[in-house]
N, C-alpha and C positions, 0 to 999 in steps of 0.2 A: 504494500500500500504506500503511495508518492502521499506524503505530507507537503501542503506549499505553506509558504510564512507567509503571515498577512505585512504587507507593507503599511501602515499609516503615518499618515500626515502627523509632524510635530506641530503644535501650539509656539504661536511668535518664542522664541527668546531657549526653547531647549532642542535638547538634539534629537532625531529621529534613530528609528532604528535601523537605517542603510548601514549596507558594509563599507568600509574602506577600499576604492580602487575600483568600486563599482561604476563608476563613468568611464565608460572605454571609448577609446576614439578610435577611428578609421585606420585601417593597414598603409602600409607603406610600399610602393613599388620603385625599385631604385636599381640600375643596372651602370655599375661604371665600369670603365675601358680604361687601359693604358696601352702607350706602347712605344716601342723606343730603338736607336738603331745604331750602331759604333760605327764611322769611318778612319780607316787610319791614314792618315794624311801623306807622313813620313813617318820613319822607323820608331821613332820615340814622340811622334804628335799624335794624337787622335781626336776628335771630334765627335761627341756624342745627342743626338736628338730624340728629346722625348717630350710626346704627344698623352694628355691624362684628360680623357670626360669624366665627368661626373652627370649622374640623371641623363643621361645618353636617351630614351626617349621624350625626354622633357613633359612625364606623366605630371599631373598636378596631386601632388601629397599633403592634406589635408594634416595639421595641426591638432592636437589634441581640444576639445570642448572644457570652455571656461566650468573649473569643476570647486572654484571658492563659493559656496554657498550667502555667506551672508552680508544680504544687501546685496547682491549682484544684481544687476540685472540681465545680463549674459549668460547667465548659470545653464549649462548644456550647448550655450552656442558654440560654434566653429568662428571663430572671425582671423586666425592666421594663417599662413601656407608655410611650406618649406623650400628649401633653394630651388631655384628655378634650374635647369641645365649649366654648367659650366665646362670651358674648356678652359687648358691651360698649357702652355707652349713651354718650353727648355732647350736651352742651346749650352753644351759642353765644350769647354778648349782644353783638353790636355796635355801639357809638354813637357 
């Protein structure tokens, strides 16, 4: 036999009975790439180039919902994102 807990509503000013971590917020989809390439110039020069994405589809990853209860008035909303797509470029001189 499945028992459910009754959730109720606290009265202004005390605490309800929710759990802790009970507000979950949306998954994450995040795929990053590196990649990188050695030329050797001369005998003792090299040259190294590396190319690094991040969020390589540039998915939109939602932010966890405002989860401070009191006085919010955002309490469960979403209102930030996470990094949008980035690249980032490196150039090596070794001698």
């Amino acid at each position: 036999m499945v028992q459910s807990r009754r959730v109720r509503a606290a009265c202004d000013g005390q605490f309800g009975n929710m759990r802790i971590n009970n507000v979950v917020g949306p998954g994450s989809i995040r795929i990053d790439m590196g990649l990188t390439r050695s030329f050797r110039l001369r005998e003792t020069q090299t040259m190294e180039f590396r190319a690094e994405a991040f969020n390589v589809p540039n998915h939109v990853n939602l932010n966890n919902p405002a989860s401070t209860v009191l006085s919010n008035p955002n309490f469960g909303v979403i209102t930030t994102v996470m990094d949008p797509r980035i690249l980032q470029f490196a150039l090596k001189y070794a001698f």
